[in-house]
C-alpha positions in Angstrom: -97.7 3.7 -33.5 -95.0 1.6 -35.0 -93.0 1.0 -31.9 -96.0 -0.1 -29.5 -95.0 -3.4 -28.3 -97.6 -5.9 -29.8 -100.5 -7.0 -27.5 -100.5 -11.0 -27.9 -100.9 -13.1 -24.9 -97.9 -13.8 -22.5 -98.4 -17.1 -22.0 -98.1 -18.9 -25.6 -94.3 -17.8 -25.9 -93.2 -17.3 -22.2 -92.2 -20.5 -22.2 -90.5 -20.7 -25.2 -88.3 -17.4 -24.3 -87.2 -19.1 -20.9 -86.1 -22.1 -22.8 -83.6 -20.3 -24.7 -82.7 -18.5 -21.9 -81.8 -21.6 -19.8 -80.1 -23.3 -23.0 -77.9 -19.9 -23.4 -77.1 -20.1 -19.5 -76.2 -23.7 -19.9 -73.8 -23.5 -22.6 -72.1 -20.0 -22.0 -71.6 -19.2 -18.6 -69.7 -20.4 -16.0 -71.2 -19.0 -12.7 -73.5 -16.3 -11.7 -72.2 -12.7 -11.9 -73.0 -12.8 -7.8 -70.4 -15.1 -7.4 -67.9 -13.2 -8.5 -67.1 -11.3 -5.4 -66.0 -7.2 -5.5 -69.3 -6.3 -8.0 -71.6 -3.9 -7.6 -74.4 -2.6 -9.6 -76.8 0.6 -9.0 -80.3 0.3 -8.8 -82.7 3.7 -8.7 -85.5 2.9 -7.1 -89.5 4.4 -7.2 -89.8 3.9 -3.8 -88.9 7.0 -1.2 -86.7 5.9 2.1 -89.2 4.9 5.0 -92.0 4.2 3.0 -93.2 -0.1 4.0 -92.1 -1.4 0.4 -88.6 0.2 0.5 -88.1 -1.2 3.8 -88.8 -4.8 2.3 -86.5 -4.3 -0.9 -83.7 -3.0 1.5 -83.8 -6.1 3.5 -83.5 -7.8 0.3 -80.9 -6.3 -0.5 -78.8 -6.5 2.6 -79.1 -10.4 2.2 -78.4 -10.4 -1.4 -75.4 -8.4 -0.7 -74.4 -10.4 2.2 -75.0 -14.0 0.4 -73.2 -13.0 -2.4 -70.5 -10.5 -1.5 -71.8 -7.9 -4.1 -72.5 -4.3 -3.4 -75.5 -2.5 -4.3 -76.0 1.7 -5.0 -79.2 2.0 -4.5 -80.8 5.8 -4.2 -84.3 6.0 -2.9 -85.5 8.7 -5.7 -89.2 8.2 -5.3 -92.4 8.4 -8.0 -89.8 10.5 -10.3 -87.3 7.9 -11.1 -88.2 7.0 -14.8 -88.7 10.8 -15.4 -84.9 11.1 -14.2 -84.1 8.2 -16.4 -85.2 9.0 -19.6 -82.7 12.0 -20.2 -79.6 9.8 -18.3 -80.2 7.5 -21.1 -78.5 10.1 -23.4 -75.5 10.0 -20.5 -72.9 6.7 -19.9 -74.5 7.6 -16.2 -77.1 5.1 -16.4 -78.6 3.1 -13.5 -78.5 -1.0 -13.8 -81.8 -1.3 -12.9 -85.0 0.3 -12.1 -88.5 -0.1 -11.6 -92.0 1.0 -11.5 -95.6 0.4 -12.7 -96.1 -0.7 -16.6 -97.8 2.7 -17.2 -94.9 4.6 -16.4 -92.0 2.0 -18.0 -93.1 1.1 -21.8 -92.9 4.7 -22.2 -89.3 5.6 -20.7 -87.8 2.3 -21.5 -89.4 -0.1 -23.8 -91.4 1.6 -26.2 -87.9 3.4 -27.4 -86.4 -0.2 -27.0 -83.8 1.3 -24.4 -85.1 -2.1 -22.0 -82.8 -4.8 -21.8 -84.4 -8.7 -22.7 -84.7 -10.1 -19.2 -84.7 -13.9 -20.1 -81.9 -14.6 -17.7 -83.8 -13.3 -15.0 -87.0 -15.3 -16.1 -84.7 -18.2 -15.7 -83.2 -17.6 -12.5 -84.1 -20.6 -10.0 -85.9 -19.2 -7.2 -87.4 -21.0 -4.5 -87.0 -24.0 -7.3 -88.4 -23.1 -10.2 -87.8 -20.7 -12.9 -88.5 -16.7 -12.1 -91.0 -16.5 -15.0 -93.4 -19.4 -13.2 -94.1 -17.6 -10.7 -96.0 -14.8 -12.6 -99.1 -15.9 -12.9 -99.7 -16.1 -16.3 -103.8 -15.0 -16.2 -103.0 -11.6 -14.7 -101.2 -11.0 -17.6 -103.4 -11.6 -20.4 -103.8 -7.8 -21.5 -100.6 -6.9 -20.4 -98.0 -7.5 -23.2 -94.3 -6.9 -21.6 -92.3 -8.2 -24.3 -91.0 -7.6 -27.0 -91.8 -8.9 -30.7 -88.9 -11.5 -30.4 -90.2 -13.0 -27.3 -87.9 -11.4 -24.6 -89.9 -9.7 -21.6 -88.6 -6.4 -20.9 -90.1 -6.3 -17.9 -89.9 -8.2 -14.7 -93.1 -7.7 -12.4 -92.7 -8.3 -8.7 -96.2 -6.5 -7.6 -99.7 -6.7 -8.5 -101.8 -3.1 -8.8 -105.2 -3.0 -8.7 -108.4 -0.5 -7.7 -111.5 -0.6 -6.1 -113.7 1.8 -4.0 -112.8 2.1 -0.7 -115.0 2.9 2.3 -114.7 2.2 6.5 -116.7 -1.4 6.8 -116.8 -0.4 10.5 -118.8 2.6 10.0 -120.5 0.4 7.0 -120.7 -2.7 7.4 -124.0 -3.1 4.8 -121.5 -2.6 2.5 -119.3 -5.4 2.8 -121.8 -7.3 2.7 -124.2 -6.1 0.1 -122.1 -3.4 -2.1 -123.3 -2.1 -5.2 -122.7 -4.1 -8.4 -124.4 -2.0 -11.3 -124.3 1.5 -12.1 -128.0 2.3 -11.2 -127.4 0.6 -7.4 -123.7 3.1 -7.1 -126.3 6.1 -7.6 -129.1 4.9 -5.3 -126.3 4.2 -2.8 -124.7 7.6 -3.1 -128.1 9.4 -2.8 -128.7 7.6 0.2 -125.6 9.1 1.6 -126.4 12.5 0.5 -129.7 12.0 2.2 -128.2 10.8 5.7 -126.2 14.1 5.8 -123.0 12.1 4.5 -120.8 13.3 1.5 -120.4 10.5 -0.9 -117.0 10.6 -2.3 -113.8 12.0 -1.8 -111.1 12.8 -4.7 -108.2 15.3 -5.0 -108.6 16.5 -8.2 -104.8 17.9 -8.6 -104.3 14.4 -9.4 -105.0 13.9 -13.3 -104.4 10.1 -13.2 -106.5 9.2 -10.7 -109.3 11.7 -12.4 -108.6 9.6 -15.5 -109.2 6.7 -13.8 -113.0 7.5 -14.0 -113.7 7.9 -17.3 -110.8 5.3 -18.4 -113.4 2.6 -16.1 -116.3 3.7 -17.0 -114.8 3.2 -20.9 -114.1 -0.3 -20.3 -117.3 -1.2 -18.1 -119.2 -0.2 -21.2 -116.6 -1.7 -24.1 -115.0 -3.9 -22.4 -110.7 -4.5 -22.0 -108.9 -3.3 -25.1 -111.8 -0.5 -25.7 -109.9 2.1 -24.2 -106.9 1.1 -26.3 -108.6 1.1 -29.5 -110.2 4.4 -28.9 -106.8 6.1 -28.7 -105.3 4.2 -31.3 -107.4 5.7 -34.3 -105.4 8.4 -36.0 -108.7 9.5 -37.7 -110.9 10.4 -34.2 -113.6 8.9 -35.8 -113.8 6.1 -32.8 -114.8 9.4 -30.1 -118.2 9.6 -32.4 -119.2 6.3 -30.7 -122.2 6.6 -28.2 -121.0 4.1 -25.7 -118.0 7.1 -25.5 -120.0 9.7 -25.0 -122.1 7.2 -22.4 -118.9 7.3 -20.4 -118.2 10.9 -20.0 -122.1 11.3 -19.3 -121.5 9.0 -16.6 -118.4 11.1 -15.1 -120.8 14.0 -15.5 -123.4 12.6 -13.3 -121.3 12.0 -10.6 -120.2 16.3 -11.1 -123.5 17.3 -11.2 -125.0 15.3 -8.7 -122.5 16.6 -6.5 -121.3 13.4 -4.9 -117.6 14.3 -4.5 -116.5 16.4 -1.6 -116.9 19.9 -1.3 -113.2 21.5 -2.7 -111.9 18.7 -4.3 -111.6 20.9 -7.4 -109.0 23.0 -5.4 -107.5 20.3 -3.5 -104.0 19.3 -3.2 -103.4 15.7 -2.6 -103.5 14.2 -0.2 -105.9 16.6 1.3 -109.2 14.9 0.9 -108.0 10.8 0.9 -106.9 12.1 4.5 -110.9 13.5 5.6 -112.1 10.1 3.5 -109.6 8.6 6.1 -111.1 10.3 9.1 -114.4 9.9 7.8 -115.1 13.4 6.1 -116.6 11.0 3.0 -117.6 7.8 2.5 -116.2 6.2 -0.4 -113.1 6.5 -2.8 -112.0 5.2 -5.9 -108.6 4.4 -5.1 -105.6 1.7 -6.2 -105.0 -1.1 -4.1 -102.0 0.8 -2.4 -104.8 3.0 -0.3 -104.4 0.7 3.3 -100.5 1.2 3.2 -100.7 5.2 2.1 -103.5 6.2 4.4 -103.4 3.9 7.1 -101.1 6.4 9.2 -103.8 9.3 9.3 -106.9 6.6 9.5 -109.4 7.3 12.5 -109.5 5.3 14.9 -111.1 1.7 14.9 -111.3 2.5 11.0 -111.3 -0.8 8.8 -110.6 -0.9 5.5 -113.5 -2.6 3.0 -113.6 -2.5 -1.0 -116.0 -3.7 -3.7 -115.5 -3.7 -7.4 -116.1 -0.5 -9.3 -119.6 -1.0 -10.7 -120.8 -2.3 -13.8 -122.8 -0.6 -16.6 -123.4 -3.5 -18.6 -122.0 -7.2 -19.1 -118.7 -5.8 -19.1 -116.7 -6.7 -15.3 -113.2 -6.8 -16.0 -110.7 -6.0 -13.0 -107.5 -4.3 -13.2 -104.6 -5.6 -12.9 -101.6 -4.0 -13.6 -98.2 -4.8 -12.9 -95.1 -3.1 -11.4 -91.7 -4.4 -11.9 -87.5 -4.3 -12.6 -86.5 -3.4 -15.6 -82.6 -3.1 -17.0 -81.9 -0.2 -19.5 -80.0 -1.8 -22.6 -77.1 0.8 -21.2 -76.0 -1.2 -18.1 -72.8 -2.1 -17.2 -73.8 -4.8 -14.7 -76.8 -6.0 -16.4 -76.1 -9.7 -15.4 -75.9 -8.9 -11.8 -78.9 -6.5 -12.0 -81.2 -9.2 -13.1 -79.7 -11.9 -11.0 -81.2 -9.7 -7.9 -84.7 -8.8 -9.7 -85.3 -12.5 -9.7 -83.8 -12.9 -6.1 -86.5 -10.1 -5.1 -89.5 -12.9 -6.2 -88.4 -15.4 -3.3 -91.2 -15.7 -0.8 -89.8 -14.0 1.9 -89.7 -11.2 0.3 -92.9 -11.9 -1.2 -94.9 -12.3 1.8 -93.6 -9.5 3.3 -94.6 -7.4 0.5 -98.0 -8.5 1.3 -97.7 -9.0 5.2 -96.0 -5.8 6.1 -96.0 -3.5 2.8 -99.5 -4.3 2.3 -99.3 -4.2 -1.3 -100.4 -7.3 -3.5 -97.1 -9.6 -4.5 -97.0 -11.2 -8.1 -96.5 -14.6 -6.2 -99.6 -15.9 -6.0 -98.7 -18.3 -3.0 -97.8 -15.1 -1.2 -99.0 -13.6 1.8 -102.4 -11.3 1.0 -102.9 -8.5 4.2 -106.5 -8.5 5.5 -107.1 -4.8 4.4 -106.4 -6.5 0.6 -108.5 -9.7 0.9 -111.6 -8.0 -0.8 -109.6 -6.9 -4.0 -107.9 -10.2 -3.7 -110.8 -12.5 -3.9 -112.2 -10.3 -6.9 -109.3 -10.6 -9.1 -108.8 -13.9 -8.3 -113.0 -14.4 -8.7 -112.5 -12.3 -12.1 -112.6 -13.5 -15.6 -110.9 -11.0 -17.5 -108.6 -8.0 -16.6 -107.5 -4.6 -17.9 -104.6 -2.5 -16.8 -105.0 1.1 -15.4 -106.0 3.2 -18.5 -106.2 -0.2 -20.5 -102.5 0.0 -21.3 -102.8 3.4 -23.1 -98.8 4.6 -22.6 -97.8 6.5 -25.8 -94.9 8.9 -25.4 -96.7 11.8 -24.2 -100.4 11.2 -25.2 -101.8 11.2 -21.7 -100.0 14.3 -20.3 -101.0 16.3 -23.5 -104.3 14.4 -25.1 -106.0 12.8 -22.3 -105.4 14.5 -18.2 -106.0 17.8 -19.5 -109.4 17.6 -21.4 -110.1 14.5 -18.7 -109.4 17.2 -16.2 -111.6 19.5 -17.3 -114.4 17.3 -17.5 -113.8 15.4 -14.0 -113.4 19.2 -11.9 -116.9 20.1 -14.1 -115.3 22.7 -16.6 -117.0 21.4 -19.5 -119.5 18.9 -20.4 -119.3 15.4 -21.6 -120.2 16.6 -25.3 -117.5 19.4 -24.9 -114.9 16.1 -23.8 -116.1 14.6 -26.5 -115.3 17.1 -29.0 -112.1 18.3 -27.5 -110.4 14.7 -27.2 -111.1 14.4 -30.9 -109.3 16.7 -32.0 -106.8 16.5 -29.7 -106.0 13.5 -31.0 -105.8 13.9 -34.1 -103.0 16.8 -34.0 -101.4 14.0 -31.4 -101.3 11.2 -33.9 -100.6 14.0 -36.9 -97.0 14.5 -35.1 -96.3 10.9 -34.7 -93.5 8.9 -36.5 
């Protein structure tokens, strides 16, 4: 659509855009908006009071409030935060800053162009160096957050990634010899079925992570930017592709073969990651925030392992997606706002992200948890990356195109043919509305 953010590389014109954004700092400004004591600035945050990541982020903001005399507003509003923005940005009640995952963002913020250009962030010294070099530039190479000037609109501070989960204390054989192809995932989960086990567990209420199946198993087959190009064409024609229809079939198997846990048609989240975390199923496909959101309910003595989804061909890419500050164009205290996203990428903060929220940090010099050292070493070990749904984010496309036809294939409503047929045309009439 004409206002998806182009998908070139970040790292031929990152440095150009922090360039300018030094020079401008240099020549127009005579201190940091910190420094100017009595400012505050609000920040709405995805993260709910209690949970391990909000606990790091309000220690960083104590300090950055008590270094530089500033007060921040922050309200804990949880997953739903961009869905409350997008309407205040009709409103002058507009937050400084927010965040969340890239999925979630170009929609609300940049594909409208409602994000601020964060090159004075980029250019913030932190721990010596410019904000933007610490983002590792090779995570980002299908991730596009900026816009066709150069200015990122986006300022990552975490790393997101998936894999499938299981207890290495109960299976150990699979740490050390996990599946890596398609045909060994099957043999492995008929083994299970066989030893009286159930195979995997899912809450199917969720449509994202139901998506998540058929979106991998799109990219394992086509490889990153497959997924993107298939919900790009206007015509549908690019759903008449076998290696498509190879990826529903796939989805289909694991229906039929009745690998997933008993109910998780009718389940309500978190229902079943909690018997997977007391060992009422083997595996899940899961992000890499499953140690720090089941750890509280995990039997005992249960460790957490992972291993790559599998492969169905040559394709092997790893997800990485990023999650991160943004600055609606709106903002009274924009200056401020950014000054403290780029404060948030120190290391302390940074390894405590990864030491005590247990989530992966942009930084790659920061602390890794050991429940995250399997997905670490693989995206690390990768040589190319998607994000979650290969970027796919257009203004309402997967709430009305993709999670309810995915749906109905995942909870085995319809068959893969049926998917097939029915994402077509609901495409079409998507792209048919479309400026």
């Amino acid at each position: 659509m004409a206002t998806r953010v182009g998908r070139a590389r970040w790292s031929t014109r990152l440095a150009a855009g922090v360039a300018a954004a030094v020079a401008l700092a240099l020549t127009g400004c005579s201190g940091s908006a910190a420094e100017q004591s009595g400012k505050e600035f609000t920040y709405w945050s995805m993260w709910k009071s209690g949970e391990p990541q909000q606990k790091v982020l309000a220690d960083a903001i104590a300090d950055f409030e008590q270094q530089h005399n500033v007060k921040i507003k922050v309200q804990w509003q949880g997953r739903t935060n961009l869905q409350k923005l997008v309407p205040a940005l009709n409103t002058n009640d507009v937050p400084d800053l927010v965040d969340g995952p890239y999925l979630k963002m170009y929609p609300a913020l940049a594909a409208t162009k409602q994000a601020l250009g964060l090159g004075e962030a980029y250019a913030t010294q932190v721990d010596g160096k410019p904000a933007g070099e610490l983002i590792p530039a090779k995570l980002l190479q299908n991730i596009n957050i900026k816009y066709p000037d150069g200015q990122p609109w986006m300022l990552p501070y975490q790393i997101q990634s998936d894999a499938v989960w299981f207890n290495a204390a109960k299976h150990p054989e699979l740490k050390t010899n996990p599946p890596k192809t398609w045909g060994e995932f099957i043999a492995l989960l008929d083994r299970l079925k066989a030893a009286g086990e159930t195979p995997i567990a899912a809450d199917g209420d969720v449509a994202g992570y139901n998506a998540a199946y058929f979106g991998t198993m799109v990219l394992r087959e086509s490889g990153p930017g497959a997924l993107m190009k298939l919900a790009s064409d206007k015509s549908g024609a690019a759903w008449d592709d076998p290696a498509v229809l190879d990826a529903a079939k796939k989805v289909e198997q694991l229906v039929k073969g009745g690998y997933f846990i008993k109910g998780y048609q009718a389940s309500k989240f978190p229902a079943q990651q909690q018997k997977w975390a007391n060992n009422g199923a083997a595996l899940m496909f899961m992000g890499s925030w499953m140690p720090t959101e089941s750890a509280s309910y995990a039997a005992a003595g249960f460790e957490f392992g992972s291993f790559p989804f599998p492969t169905t061909g040559s394709q092997d890419s790893q997800r990485a997606d990023v999650l991160g500050f943004a600055v609606p164009k709106k903002a009274k205290n924009a200056k401020l706002a950014q000054e403290f996203a780029a404060f948030f990428l120190g290391k302390k903060y940074q390894d405590a992200s990864g030491a005590e929220a247990k989530m992966l940090p942009i930084r790659s010099d920061a602390t890794t948890a050991p429940e995250l050292a399997d997905v670490k070493a693989t995206l690390d070990n990768a040589s190319a990356y998607h994000q979650q749904l290969d970027g796919v984010a257009f203004p309402g496309y997967n709430e009305k195109v993709l999670s309810p036809n995915d749906d109905e294939l995942f909870l085995g409503k319809i068959s893969a043919e049926q998917f097939v047929s029915k994402m077509k045309a609901a495409q079409i009439a998507y792209w048919k509305t479309q400026n």
